[in-house]
N, C-alpha and C positions, 0 to 999 in steps of 0.2 A: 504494500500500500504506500502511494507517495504523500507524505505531508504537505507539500507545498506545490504551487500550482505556478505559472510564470508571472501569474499577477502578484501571487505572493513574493516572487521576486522582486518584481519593480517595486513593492511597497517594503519589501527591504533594504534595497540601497535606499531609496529613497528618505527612507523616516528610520532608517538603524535597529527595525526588533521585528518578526511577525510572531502573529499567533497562532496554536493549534488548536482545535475542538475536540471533542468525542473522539478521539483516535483510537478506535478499537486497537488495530498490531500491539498499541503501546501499554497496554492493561496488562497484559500477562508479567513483564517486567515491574512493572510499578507492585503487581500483588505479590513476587517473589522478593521483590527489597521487602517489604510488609512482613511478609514470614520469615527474613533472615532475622530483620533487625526482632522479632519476636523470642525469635528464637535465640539470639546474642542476649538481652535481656534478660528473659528465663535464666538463661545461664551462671548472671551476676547475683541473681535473686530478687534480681527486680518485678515489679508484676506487668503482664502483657501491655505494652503501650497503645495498643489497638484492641483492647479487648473490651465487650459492651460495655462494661462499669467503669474501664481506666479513662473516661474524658480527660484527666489532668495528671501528665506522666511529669513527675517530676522526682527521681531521684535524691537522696542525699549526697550534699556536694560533699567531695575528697576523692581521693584518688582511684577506688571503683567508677565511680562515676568517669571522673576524665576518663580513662584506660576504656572502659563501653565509649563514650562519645568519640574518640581519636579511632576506634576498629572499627568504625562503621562506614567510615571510605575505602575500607580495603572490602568491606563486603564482595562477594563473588557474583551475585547476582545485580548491583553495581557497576562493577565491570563488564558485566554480558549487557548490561542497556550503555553504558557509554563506544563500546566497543561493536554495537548491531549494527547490520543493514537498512535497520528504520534509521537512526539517527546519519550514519555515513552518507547513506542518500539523498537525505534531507539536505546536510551541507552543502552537498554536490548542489540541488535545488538553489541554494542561494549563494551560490559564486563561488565554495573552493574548490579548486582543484584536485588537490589528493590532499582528504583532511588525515590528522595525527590528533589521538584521544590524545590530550592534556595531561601531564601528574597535577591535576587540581580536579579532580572531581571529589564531591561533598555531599553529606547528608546534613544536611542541619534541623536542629530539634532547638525550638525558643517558646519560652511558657508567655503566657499572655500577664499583660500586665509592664509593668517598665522594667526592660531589658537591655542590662548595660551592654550587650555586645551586639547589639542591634547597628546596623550600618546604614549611616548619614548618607548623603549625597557624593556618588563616588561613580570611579570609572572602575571597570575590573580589571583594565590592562594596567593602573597603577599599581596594582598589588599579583599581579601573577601575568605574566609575559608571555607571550605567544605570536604568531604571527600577526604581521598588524592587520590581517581582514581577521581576525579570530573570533569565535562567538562561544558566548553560553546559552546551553539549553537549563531554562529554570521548569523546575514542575516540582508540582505542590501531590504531597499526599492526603490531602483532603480541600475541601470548598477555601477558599479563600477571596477576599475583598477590602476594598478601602477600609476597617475596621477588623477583620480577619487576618491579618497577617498577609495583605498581597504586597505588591511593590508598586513604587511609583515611578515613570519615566520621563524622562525628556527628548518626544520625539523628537528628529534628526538630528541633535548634540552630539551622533556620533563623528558628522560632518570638519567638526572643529580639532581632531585629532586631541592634544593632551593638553590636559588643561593644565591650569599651573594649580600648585600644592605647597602646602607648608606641614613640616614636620612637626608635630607635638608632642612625640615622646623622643625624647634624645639620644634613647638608646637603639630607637630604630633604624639607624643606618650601618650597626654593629650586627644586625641579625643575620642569623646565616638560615632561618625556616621564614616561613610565609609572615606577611606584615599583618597585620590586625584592623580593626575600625580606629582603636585608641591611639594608633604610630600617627596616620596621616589626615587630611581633611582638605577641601578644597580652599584654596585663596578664598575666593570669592563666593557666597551659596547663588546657586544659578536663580535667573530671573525669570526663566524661559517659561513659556507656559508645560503643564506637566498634564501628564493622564495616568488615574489610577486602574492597577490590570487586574480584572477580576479572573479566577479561574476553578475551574471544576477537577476533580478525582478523573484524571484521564486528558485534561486539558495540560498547555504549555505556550512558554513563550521563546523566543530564540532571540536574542540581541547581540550585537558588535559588543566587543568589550570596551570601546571607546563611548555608548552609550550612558548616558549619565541616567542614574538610579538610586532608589534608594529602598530600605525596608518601611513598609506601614508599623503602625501601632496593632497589636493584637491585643484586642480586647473580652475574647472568649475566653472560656475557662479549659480549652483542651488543649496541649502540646503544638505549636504547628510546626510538621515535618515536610521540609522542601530537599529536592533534589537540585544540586548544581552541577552539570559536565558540561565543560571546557574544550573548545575544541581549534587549533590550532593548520593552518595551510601549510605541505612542505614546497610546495611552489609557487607560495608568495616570493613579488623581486627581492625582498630584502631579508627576508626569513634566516635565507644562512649565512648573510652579511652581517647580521645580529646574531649571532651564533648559535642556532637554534634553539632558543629557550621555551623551555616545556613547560612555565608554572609552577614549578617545585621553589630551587631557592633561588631560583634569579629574579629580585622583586625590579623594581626600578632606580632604586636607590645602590644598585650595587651596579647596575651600566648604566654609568653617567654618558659616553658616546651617543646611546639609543636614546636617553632621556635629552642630550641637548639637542638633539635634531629634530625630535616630534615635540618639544616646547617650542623650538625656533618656526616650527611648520605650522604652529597652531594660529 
């Protein structure tokens, strides 16, 4: 089944993100992360995070907890949706060439209510590198919306390449793993008009990583669990001119070459 269609094309370069509906192919994947991450869980002794009574999975913080939250990217069924023929397709569908899964694919689990690791107004290529047509596919494991934990975007901002940044934690230019919400933050918060992206159990969205985004307020009482994979061109012009960075530790802050050319361009 192809996700995208040529119209969805042009309303990707265009405006920097399309969306997908009811995608049947992609339900089997999203209900096997469902029953890993269940069954990872189980394992810690935690209770079913999808089970009819668990609406509010929240764990006790320390180190069981991190140790579950950091395995849940390595999931194998994970891998088998950032790594399928739906999603490889799809990129094809919207301009790369020969796409390369990312080392940044992610599960993230955030409880509603105020959530210090919730991420401001931000691009994805400032904090995990790939080629510069690169995109994320986001998908929500359950209904999400402007008050449900969706996200907000700023169509075509992908247009403007890199925006400028200031560093707010000192020590982030010393890190050798992935930056965080709390390292960086835009110069400027954008002005641009935004639209908030609603999405269903089976729904998705696909954005440049230069699209500017941010997370909603979740205001429900359940868990909300999104999928993030990363997806990277090996025959973008300048991909191995930048020395093919995958997402892992090369943030932006450790190639200053690549970061003064895409400020200079922006």
């Amino acid at each position: 089944m192809d996700i995208f269609s040529s119209k969805d094309n042009v309303h990707f370069q265009e405006l920097g993100f399309a969306t997908f509906k009811d995608v049947s192919d992609l339900r089997p994947y999203l209900d096997d992360i469902k029953e890993e991450i269940s069954t990872l869980a189980r394992s810690y002794g935690f209770a079913d995070p999808f089970g009819d009574d668990q609406a509010h999975f929240d764990p006790p913080q320390g180190d069981e907890r991190h140790r579950f939250y950091r395995s849940l990217r390595y999931l194998p069924s994970l891998g088998r949706l950032a790594n399928s023929l739906l999603l490889t397709n799809a990129s094809k569908q919207i301009g790369l060439s020969l796409p390369l899964v990312m080392n940044a694919s992610n599960i993230r689990m955030d409880q509603g209510g105020h959530n210090p690791n919730k991420f401001h107004w931000h691009q994805d290529y400032t904090y995990l590198l790939g080629s510069l047509n690169s995109v994320t596919y986001w998908l929500p494991l359950q209904p999400v919306s402007a008050t449900l934990g969706g996200i907000e975007i700023v169509p075509g901002s992908h247009k403007e390449n890199l925006r400028q940044f200031k560093i707010i934690n000192e020590e982030a230019s010393a890190k050798t793993g992935q930056l965080s919400p709390n390292d960086l933050a835009l110069a400027e918060e954008p002005m641009d008009p935004r639209q908030a992206v609603e999405l269903d159990y089976g729904d998705g969205i696909v954005f440049s990583q230069f699209l500017l985004h941010r997370s909603l307020e979740h205001a429900g009482p359940h868990t909300r669990w999104t999928i993030q994979v990363r997806i990277s061109d090996a025959l973008e012009d300048h991909y191995r001119e930048f020395g093919c960075p995958m997402g892992d530790t090369t943030t932006i802050l450790r190639h200053d070459e690549l970061r003064s050319k895409l400020v200079q361009a922006s």
